[in-house]
Backbone as a printed PyTorch tensor [residue, N CA C, xyz], in Angstrom:
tensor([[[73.0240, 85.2090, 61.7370],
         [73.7000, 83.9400, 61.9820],
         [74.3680, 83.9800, 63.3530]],

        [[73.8050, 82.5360, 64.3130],
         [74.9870, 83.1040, 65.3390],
         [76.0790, 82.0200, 65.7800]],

        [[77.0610, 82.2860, 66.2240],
         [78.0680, 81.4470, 65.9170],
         [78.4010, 81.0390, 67.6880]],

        [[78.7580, 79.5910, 68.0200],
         [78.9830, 79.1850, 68.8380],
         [80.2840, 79.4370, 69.7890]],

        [[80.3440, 78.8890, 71.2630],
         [81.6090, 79.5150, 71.4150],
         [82.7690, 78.6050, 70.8110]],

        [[82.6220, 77.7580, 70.5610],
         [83.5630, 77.0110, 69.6330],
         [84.2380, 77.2820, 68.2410]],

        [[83.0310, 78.6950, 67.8600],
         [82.8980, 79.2760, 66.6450],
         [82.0490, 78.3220, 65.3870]],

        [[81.6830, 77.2080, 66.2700],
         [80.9850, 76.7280, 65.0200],
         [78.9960, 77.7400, 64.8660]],

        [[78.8560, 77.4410, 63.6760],
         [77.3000, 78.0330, 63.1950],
         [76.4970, 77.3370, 64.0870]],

        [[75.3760, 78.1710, 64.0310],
         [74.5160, 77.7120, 65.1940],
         [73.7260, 77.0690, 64.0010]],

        [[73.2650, 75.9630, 63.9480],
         [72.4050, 75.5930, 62.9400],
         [70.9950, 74.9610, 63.0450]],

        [[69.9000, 74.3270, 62.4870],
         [68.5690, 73.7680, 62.7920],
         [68.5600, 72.8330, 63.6050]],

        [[69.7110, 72.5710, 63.1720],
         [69.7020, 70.8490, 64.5500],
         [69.9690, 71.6850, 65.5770]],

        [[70.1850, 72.3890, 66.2540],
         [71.0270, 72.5760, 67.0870],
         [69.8000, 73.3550, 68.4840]],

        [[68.6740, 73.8110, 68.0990],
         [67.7080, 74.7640, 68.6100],
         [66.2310, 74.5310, 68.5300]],

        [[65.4230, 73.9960, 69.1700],
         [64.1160, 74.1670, 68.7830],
         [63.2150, 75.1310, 68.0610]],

        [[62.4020, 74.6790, 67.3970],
         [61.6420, 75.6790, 66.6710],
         [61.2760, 76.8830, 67.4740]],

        [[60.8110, 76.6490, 68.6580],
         [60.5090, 77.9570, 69.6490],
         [61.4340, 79.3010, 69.3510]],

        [[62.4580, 78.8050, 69.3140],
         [63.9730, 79.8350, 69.9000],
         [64.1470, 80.3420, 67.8640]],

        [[63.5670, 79.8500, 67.2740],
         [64.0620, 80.4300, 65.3960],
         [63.3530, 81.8820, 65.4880]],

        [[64.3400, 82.7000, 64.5920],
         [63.4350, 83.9580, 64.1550],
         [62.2930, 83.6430, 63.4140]],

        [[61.5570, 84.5750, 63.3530],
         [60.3760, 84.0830, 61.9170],
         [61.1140, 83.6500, 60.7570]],

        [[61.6550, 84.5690, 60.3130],
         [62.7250, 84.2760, 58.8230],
         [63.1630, 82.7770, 58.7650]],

        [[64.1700, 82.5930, 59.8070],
         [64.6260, 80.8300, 60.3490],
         [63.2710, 80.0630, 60.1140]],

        [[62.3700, 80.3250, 60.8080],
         [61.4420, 79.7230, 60.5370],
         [60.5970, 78.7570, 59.0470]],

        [[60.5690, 79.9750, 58.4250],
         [60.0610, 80.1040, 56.7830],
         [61.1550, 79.4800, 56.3960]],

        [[62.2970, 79.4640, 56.9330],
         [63.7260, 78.7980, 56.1920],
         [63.1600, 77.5290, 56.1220]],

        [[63.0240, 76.8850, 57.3720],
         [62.7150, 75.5700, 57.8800],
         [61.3870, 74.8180, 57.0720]],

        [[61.0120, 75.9650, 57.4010],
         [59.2610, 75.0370, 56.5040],
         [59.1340, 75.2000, 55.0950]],

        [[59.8370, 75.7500, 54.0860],
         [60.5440, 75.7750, 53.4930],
         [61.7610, 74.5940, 52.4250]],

        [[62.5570, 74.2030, 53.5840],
         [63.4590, 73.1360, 53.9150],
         [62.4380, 71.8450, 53.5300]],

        [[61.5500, 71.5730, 53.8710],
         [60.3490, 70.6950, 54.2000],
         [60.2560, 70.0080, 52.7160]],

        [[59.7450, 70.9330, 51.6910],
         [59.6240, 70.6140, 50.5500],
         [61.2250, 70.0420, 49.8720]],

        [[62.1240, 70.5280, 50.3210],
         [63.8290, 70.3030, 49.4870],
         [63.7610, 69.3950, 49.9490]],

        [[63.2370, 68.8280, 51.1750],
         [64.2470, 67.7570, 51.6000],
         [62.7930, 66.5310, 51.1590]],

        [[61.4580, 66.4980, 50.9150],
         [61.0410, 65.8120, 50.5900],
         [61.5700, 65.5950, 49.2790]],

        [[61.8970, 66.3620, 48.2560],
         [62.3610, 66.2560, 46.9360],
         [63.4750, 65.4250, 46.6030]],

        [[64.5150, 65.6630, 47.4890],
         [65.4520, 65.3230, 47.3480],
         [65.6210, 63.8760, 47.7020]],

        [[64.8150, 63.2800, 48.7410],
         [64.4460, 61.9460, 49.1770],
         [63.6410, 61.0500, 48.1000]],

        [[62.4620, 61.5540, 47.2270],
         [61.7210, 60.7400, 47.3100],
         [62.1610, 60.6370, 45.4870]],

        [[62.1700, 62.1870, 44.9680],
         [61.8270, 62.1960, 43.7060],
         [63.0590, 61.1150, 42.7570]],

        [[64.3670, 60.9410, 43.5220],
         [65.5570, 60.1390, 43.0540],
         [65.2410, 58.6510, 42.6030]],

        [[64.1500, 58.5610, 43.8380],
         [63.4920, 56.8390, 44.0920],
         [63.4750, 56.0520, 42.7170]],

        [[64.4560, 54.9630, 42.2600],
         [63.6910, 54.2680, 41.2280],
         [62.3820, 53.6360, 41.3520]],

        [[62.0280, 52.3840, 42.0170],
         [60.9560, 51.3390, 42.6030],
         [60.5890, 52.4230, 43.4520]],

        [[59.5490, 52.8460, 42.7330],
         [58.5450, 53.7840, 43.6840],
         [57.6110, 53.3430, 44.0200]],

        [[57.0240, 52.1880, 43.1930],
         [56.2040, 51.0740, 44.5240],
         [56.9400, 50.7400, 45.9460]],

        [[57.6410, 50.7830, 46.0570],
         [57.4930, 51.0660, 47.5710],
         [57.3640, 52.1190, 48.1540]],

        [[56.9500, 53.0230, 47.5550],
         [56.6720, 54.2880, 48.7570],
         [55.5130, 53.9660, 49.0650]],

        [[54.6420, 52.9020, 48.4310],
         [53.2420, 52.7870, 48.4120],
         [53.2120, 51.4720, 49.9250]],

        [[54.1090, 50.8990, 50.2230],
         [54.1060, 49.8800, 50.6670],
         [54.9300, 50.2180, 52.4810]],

        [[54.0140, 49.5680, 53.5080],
         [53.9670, 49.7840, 54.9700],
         [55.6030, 48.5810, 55.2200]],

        [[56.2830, 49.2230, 56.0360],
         [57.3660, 48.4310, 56.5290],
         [56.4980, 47.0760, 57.6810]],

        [[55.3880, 47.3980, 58.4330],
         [54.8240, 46.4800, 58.9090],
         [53.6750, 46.6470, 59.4480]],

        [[52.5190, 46.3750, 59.5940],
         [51.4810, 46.1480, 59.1750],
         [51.0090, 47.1270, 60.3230]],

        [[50.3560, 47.9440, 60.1120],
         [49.6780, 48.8400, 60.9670],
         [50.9800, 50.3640, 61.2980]],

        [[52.1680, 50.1250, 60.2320],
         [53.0780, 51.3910, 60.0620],
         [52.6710, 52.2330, 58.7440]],

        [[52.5540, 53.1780, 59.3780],
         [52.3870, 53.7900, 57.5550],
         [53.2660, 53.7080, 56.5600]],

        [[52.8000, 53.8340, 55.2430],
         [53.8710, 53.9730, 54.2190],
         [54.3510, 55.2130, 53.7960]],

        [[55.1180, 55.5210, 53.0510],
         [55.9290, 57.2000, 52.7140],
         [54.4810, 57.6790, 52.5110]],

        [[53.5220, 57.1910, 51.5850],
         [52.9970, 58.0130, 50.4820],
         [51.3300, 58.6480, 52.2050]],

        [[51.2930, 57.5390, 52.7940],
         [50.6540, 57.7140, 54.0460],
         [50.9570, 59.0200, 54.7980]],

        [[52.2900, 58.9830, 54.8830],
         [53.2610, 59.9780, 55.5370],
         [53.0180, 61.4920, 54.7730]],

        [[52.6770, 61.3470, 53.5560],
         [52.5260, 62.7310, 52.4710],
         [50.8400, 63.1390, 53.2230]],

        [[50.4320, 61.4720, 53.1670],
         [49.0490, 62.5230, 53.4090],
         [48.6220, 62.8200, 54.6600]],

        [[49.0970, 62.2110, 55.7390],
         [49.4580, 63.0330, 56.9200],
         [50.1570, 64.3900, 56.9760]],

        [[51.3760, 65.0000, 56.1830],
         [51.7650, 66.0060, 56.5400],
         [50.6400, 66.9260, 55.4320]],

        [[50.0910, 66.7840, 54.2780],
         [49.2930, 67.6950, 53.7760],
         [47.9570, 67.9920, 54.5880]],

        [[47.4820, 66.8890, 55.5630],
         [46.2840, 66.9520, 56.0910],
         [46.1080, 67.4810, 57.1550]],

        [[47.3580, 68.0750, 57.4760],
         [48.1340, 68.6180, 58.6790],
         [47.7510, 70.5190, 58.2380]],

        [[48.4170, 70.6330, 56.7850],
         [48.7320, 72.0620, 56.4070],
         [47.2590, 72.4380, 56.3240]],

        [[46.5940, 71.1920, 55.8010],
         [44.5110, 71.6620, 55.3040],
         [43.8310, 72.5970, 56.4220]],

        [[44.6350, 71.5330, 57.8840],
         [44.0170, 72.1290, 59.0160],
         [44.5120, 73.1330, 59.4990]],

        [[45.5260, 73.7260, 59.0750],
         [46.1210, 74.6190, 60.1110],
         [46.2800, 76.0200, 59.2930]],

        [[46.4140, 75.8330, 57.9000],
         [46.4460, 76.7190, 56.9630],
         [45.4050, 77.4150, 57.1580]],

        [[43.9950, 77.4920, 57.2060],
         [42.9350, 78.0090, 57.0600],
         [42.4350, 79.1900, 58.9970]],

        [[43.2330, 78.8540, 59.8610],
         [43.2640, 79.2580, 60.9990],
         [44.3480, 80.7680, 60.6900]],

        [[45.6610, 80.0360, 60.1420],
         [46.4450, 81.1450, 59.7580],
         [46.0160, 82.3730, 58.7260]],

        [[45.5540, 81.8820, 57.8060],
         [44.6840, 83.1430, 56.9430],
         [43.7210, 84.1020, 57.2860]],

        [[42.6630, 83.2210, 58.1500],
         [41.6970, 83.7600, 59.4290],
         [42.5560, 85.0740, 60.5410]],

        [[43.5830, 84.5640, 60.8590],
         [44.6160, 85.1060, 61.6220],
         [45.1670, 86.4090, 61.0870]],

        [[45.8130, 85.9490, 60.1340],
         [46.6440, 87.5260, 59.1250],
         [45.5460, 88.5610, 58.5640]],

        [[44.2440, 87.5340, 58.4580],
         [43.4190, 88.8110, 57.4330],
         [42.4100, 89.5440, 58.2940]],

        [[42.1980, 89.0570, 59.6180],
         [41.0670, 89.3490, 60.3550],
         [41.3690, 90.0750, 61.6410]],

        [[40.8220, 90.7080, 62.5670],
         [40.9620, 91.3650, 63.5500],
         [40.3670, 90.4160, 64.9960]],

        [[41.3910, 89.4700, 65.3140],
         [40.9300, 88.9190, 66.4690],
         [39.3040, 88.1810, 65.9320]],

        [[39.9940, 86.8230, 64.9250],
         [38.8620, 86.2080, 64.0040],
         [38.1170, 85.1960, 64.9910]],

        [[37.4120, 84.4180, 64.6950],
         [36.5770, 83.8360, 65.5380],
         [36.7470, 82.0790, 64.9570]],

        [[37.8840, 81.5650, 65.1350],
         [38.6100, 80.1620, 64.4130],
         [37.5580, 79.1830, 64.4650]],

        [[36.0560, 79.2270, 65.3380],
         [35.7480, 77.9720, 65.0910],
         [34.7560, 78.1970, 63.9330]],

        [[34.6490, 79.3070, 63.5670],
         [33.6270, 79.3640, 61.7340],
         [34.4910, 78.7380, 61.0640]],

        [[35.5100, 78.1970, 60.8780],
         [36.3430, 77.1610, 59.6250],
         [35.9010, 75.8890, 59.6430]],

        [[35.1190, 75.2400, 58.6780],
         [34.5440, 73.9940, 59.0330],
         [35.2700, 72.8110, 59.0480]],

        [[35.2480, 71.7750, 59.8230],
         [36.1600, 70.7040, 59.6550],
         [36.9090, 70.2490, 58.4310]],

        [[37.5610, 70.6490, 57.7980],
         [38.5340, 69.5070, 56.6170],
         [38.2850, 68.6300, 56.1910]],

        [[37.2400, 67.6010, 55.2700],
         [36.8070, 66.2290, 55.2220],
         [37.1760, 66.3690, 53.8360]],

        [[37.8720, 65.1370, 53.3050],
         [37.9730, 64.5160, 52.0290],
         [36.9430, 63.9920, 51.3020]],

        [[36.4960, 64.8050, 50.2440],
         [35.0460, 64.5810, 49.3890],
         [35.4190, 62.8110, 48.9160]],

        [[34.2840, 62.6690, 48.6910],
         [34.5720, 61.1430, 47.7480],
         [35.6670, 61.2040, 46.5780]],

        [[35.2690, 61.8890, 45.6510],
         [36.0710, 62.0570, 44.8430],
         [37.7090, 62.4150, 44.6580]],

        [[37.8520, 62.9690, 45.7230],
         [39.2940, 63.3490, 46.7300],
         [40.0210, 61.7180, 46.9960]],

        [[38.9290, 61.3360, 48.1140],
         [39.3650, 59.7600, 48.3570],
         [39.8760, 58.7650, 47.5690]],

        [[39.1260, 58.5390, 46.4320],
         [39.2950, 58.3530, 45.2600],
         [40.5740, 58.5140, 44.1110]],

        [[40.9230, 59.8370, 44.3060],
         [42.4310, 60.8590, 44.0280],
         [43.5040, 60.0470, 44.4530]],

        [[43.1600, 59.9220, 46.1940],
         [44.2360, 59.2090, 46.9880],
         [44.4910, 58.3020, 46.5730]],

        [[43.5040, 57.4870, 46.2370],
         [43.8880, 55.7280, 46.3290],
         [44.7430, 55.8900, 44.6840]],

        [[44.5020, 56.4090, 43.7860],
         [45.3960, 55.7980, 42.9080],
         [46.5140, 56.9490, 42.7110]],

        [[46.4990, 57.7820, 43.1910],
         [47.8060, 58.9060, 42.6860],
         [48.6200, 58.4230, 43.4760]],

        [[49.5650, 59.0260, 42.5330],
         [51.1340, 58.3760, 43.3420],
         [51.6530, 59.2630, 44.3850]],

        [[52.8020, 58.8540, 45.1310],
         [53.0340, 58.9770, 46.3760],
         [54.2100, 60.6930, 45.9650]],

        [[54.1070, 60.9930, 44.7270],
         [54.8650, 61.5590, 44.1080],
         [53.9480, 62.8750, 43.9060]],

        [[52.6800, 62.7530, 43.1750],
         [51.4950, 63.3170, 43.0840],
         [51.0650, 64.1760, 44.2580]],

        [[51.3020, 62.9860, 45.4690],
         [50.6310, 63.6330, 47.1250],
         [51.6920, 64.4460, 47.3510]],

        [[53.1910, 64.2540, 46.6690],
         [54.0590, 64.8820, 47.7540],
         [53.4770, 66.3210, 46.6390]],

        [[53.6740, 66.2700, 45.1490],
         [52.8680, 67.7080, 44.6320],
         [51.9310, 68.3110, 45.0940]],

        [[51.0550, 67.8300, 45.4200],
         [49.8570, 68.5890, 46.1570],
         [50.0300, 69.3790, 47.5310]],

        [[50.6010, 68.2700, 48.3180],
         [51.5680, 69.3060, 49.6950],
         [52.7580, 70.7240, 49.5530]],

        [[53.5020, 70.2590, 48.4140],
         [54.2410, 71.0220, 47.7300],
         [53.0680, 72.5410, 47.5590]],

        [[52.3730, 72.4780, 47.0880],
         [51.0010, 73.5910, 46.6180],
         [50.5280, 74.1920, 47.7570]],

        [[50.4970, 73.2800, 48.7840],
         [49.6540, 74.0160, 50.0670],
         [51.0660, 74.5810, 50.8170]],

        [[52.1050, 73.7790, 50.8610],
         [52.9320, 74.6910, 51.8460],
         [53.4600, 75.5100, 51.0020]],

        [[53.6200, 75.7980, 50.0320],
         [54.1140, 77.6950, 49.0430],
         [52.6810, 78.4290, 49.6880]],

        [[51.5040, 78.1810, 49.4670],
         [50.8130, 78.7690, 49.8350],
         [50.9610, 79.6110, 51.3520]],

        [[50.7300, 78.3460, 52.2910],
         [51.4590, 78.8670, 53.6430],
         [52.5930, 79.8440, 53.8770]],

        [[53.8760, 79.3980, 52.9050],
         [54.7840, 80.2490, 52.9420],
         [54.4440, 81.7970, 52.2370]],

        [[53.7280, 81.7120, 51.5720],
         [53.3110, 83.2560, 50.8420],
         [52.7270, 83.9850, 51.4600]],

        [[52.1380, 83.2750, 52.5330],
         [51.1290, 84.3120, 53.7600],
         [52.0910, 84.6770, 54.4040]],

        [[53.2490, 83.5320, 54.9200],
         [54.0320, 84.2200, 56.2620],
         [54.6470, 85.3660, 55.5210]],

        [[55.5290, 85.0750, 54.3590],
         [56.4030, 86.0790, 53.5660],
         [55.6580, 87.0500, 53.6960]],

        [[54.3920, 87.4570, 53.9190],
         [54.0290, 89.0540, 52.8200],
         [53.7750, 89.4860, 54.6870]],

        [[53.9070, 88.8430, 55.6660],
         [53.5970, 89.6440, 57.4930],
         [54.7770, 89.7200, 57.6350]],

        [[54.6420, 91.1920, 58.2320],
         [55.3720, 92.3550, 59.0590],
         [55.7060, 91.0440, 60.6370]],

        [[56.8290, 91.2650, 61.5830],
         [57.0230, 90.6870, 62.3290],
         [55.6590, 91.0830, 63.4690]],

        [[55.5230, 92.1420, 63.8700],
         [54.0490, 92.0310, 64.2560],
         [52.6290, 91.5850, 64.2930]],

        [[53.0730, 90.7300, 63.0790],
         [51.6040, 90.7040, 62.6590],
         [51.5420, 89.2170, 63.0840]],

        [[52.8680, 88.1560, 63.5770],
         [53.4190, 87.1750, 64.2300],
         [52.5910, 87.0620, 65.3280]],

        [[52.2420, 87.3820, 66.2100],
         [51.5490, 87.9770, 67.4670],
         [50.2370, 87.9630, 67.4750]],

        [[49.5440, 88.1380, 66.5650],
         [48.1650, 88.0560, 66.5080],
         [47.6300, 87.1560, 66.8810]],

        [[46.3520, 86.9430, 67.2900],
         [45.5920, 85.7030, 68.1470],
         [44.0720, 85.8560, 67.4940]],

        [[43.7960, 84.4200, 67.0520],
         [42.1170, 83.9620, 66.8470],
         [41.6830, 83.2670, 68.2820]],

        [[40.6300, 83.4310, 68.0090],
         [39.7930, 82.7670, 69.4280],
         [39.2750, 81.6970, 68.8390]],

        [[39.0040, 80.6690, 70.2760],
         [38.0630, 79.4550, 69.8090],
         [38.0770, 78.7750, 70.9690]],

        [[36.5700, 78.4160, 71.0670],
         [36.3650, 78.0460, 72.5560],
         [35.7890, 76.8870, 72.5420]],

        [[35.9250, 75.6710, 70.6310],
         [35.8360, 74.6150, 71.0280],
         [37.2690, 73.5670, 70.8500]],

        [[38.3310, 74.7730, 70.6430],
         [39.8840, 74.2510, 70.9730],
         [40.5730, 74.6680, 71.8680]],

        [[41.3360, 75.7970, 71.5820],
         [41.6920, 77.0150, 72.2040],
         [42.2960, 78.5720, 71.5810]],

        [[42.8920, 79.5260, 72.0070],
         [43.3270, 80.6060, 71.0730],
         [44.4330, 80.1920, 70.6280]],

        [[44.5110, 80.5610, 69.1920],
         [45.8980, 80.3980, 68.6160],
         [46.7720, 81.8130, 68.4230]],

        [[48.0100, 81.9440, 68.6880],
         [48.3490, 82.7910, 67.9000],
         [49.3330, 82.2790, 66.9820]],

        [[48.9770, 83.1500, 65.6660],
         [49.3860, 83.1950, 64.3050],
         [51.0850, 82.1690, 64.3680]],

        [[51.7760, 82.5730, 65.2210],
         [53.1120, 82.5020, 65.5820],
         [53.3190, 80.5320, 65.6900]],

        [[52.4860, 80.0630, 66.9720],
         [52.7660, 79.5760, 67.4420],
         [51.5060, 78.4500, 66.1430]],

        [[50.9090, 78.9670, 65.0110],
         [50.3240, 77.4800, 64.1240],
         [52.0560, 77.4820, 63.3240]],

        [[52.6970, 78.3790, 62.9270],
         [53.8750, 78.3680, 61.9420],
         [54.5930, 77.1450, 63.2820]],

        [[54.7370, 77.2430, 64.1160],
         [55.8410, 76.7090, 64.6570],
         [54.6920, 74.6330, 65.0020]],

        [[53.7660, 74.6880, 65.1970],
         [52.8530, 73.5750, 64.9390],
         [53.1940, 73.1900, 63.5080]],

        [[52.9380, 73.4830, 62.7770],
         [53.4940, 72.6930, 61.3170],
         [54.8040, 72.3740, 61.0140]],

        [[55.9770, 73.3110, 61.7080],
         [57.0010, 72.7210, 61.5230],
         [57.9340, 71.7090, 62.6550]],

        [[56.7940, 71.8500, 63.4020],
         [57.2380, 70.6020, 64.5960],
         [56.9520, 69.2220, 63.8790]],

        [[55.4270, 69.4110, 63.3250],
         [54.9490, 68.1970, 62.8640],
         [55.0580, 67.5130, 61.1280]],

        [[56.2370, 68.9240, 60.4960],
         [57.0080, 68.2770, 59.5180],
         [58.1310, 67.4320, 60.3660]],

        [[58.9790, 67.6930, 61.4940],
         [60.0230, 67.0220, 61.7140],
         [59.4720, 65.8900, 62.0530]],

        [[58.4490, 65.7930, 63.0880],
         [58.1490, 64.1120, 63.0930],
         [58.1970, 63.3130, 62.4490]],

        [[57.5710, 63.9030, 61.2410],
         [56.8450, 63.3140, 60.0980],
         [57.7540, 62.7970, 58.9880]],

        [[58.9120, 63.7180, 58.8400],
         [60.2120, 63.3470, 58.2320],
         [61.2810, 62.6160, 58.5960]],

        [[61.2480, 62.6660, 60.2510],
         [61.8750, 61.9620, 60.9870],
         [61.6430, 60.3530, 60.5330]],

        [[59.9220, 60.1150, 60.5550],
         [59.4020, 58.9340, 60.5190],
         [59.4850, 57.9170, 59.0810]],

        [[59.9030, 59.2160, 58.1290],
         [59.8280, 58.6570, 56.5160],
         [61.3430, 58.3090, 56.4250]],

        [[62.0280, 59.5920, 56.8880],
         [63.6790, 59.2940, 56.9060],
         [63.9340, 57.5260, 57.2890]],

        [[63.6060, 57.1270, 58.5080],
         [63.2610, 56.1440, 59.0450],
         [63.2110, 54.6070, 58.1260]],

        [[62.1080, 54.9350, 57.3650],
         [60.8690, 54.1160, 56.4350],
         [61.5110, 54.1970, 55.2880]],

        [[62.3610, 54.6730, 54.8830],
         [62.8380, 55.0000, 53.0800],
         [64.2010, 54.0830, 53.5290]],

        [[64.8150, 54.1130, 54.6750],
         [65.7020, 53.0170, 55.2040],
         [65.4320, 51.3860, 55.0150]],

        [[64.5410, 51.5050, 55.4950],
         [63.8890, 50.0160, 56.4450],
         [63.2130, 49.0850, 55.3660]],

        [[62.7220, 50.4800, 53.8440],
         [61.9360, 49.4370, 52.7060],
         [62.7350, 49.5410, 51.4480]],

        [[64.2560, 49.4400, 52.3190],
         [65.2490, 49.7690, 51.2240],
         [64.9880, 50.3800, 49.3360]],

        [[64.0930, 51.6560, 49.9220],
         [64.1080, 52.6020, 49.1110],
         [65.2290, 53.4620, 48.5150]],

        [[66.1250, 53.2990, 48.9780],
         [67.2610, 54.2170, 48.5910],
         [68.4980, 53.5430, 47.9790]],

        [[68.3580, 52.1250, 48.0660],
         [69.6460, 51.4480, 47.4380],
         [69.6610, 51.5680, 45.8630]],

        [[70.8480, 52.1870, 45.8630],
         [71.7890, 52.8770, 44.4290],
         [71.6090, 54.2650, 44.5610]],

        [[71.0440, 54.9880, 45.0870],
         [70.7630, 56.4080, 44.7490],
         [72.0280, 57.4590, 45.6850]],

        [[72.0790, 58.2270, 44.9000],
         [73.6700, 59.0300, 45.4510],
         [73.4000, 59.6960, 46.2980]],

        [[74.4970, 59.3930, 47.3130],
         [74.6440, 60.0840, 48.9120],
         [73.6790, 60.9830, 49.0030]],

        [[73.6390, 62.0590, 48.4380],
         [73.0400, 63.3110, 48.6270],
         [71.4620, 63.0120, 48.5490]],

        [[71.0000, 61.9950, 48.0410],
         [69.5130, 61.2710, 48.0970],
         [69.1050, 60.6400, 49.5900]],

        [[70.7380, 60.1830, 50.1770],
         [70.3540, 59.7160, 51.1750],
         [70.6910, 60.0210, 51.9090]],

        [[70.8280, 60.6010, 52.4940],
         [71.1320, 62.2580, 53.1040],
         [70.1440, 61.9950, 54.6360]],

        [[70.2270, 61.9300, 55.9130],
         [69.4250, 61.8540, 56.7720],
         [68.8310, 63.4080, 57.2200]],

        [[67.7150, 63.5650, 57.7350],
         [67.5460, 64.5690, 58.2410],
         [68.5580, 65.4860, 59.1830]],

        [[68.5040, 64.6300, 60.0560],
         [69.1460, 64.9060, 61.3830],
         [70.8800, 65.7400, 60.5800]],

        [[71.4380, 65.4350, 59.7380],
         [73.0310, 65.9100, 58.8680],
         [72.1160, 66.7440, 57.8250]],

        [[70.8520, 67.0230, 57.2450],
         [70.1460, 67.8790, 56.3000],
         [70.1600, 69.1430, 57.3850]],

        [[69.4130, 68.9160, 58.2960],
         [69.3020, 70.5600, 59.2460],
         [70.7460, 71.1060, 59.6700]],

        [[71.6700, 70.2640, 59.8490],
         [73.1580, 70.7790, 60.5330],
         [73.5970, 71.4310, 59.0840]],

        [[73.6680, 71.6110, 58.0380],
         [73.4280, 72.4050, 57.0980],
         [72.8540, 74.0230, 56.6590]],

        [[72.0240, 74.2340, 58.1020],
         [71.2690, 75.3200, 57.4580],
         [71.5940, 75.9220, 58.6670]],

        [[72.2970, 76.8790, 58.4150],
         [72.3240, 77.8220, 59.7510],
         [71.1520, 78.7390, 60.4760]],

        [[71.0730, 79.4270, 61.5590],
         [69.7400, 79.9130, 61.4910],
         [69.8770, 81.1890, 62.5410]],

        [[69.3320, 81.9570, 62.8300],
         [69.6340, 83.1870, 63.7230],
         [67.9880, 83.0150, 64.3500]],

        [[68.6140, 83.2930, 65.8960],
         [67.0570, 83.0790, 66.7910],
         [66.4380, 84.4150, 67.2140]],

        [[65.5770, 84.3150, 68.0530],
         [64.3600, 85.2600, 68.3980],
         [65.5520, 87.1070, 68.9660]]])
């Protein structure tokens, strides 16, 4: 933990993902799932998570399947990464939603998608948990993107949870999703991370 000269905690708001230890890290992505929970699952009228604030904005449940379609792609680079010796990232074949998948989407609830993301990021988190800080460092090749290392997909997913939460935080406002539900439901991101203290690199 490190403490400011003011003596206050240094906390998530306070530091970019770059500058987190790994640990901070896993805290954060982590965080991802609590704070979707805590937002969505309170919701009475959960038809509106289904429903766009304005026409060509996504809706929450949009927002779920953007951040899971996010972990599909990036998850499978990281495993490549931890299990392989300098792996060769472009043998992972593109990510495409079978028909029957599509199908899934259109009628499961926005509650359902956030379960299914819930599944892939424990997963994610169970890979980082079981690597040695060295093993952070490792690099796949790919020469119809570029090289990744292992380090820097963990810190890609949790950049593009904050957007992504940023954008729902936003949207759960605006389609007055949250009226009656107790403070702690409505809780903004931005006062959720000043909460979690964090110790850097």
């Amino acid at each position: 933990m490190i403490i400011t000269q003011s003596g206050r905690k240094v906390t998530a708001a306070d530091v970019p993902v770059s500058q987190l230890s790994n640990m901070s890290l896993i805290v954060r992505m982590h965080n991802t799932i609590n704070h979707l929970s805590r937002w969505l699952t309170p919701i009475h009228d959960r038809a509106l998570l289904d429903r766009s604030v304005f026409y060509g904005e996504p809706s929450v449940k949009e927002l779920l399947m953007q951040m899971r379609a996010e972990e599909q792609r990036v998850f499978p680079k990281m495993y490549l990464i931890a299990t392989e010796n300098n792996p060769d990232l472009d043998r992972i074949p593109p990510r495409q939603r079978t028909e029957s998948e599509r199908r899934w989407d259109e009628e499961a609830s926005a509650l359902s998608t956030m379960a299914e993301f819930r599944r892939l990021r424990q997963s994610t988190l169970s890979l980082l948990r079981s690597l040695p800080d060295s093993a952070w460092s490792r690099v796949g090749t790919s020469r119809l993107e570029h090289d990744w290392v292992l380090r820097d997909l963990a810190e890609l997913l949790a950049n593009h949870d904050t957007a992504v939460l940023t954008q729902m935080d936003s949207t759960l406002d605006r389609i007055g999703a949250r009226k009656g539900l107790s403070p702690a439901a409505q809780t903004h991101l931005s006062d959720l991370m000043r909460l979690v203290p964090v110790t850097l690199k």
